[in-house]
C-alpha positions in Angstrom: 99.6 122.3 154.5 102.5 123.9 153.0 104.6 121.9 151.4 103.1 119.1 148.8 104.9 115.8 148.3 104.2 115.4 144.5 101.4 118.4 143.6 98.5 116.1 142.8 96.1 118.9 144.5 97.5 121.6 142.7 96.7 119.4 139.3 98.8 117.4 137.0 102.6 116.6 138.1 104.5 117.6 135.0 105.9 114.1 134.4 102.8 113.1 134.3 101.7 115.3 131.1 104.9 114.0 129.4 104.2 110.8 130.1 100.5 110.8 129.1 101.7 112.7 125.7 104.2 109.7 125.2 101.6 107.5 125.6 98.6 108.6 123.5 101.3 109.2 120.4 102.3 105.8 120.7 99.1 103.7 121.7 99.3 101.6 118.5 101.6 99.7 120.1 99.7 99.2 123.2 98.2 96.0 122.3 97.7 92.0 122.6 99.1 90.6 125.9 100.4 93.7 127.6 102.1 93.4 131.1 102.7 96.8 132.8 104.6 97.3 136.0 102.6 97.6 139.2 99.0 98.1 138.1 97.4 97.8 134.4 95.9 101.6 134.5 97.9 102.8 131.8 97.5 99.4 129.5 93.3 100.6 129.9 93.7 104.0 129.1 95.4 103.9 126.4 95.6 100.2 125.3 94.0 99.1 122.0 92.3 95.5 121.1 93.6 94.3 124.7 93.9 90.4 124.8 95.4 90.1 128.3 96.4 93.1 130.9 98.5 92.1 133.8 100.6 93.6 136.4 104.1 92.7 137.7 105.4 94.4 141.0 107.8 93.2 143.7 105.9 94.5 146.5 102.6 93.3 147.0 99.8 96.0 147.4 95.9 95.3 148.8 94.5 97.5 146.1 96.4 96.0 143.3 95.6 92.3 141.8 99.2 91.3 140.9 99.6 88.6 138.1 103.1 88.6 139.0 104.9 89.0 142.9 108.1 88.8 141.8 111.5 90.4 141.6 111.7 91.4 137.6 115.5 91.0 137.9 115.0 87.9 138.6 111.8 86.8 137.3 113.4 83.7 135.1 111.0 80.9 135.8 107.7 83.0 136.8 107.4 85.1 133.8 107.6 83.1 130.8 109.7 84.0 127.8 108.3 85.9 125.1 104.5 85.8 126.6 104.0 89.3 125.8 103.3 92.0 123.0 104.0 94.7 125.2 105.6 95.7 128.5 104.6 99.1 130.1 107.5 100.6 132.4 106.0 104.1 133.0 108.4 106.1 136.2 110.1 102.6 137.0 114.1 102.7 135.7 115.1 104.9 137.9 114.2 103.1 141.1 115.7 99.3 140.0 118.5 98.0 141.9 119.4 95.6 139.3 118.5 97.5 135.7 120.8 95.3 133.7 118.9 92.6 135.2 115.4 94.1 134.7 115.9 95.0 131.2 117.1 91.7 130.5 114.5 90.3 131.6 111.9 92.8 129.8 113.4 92.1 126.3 113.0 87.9 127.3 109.6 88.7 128.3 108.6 91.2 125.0 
């Protein structure tokens, strides 16, 4: 195989270092009710005194267990205002139609 879509068997995607860096300096904030987007893998990694960890994703996927099926732009009426501590967006802005929408709607739900 020559080419590689993202270089997972070559090691760790360099995002992916960043990302994890980002995350370990700031996991102090990582805590309470946290709601991450697609899966809650990052929220147990690096989460702290974890009261609730669910998942939000607008697609659903058989190896996921979605709290939330929903559109985050317009997720008004199936996520509740101010229900969480902390919302995990880790790769996501960049593929949202609607990122006015989706941002309003993480600072109602934060």
């Amino acid at each position: 195989m020559p080419f590689s879509h993202y270089g997972i068997e070559r090691g760790t995607a360099i995002d992916r270092f960043y990302l994890d860096r980002f995350l370990e300096q700031h996991r102090h904030l990582i805590t309470g009710r946290v709601l991450e987007i697609q899966v809650s893998g990052y929220t147990k990694r690096y989460g702290h005194d974890i009261v609730a960890a669910h998942s939000v994703d607008i697609t659903p996927d058989s190896n996921s267990d979605l709290t939330y099926l929903c559109d985050l732009a317009k997720s008004e009426g199936v996520i509740p205002d101010a229900s969480y501590d902390c919302f995990l967006m880790p790769n996501t802005l960049y593929a949202l139609r609607d990122l006015e929408g989706c941002l309003r709607n993480a600072l109602r739900i934060v």
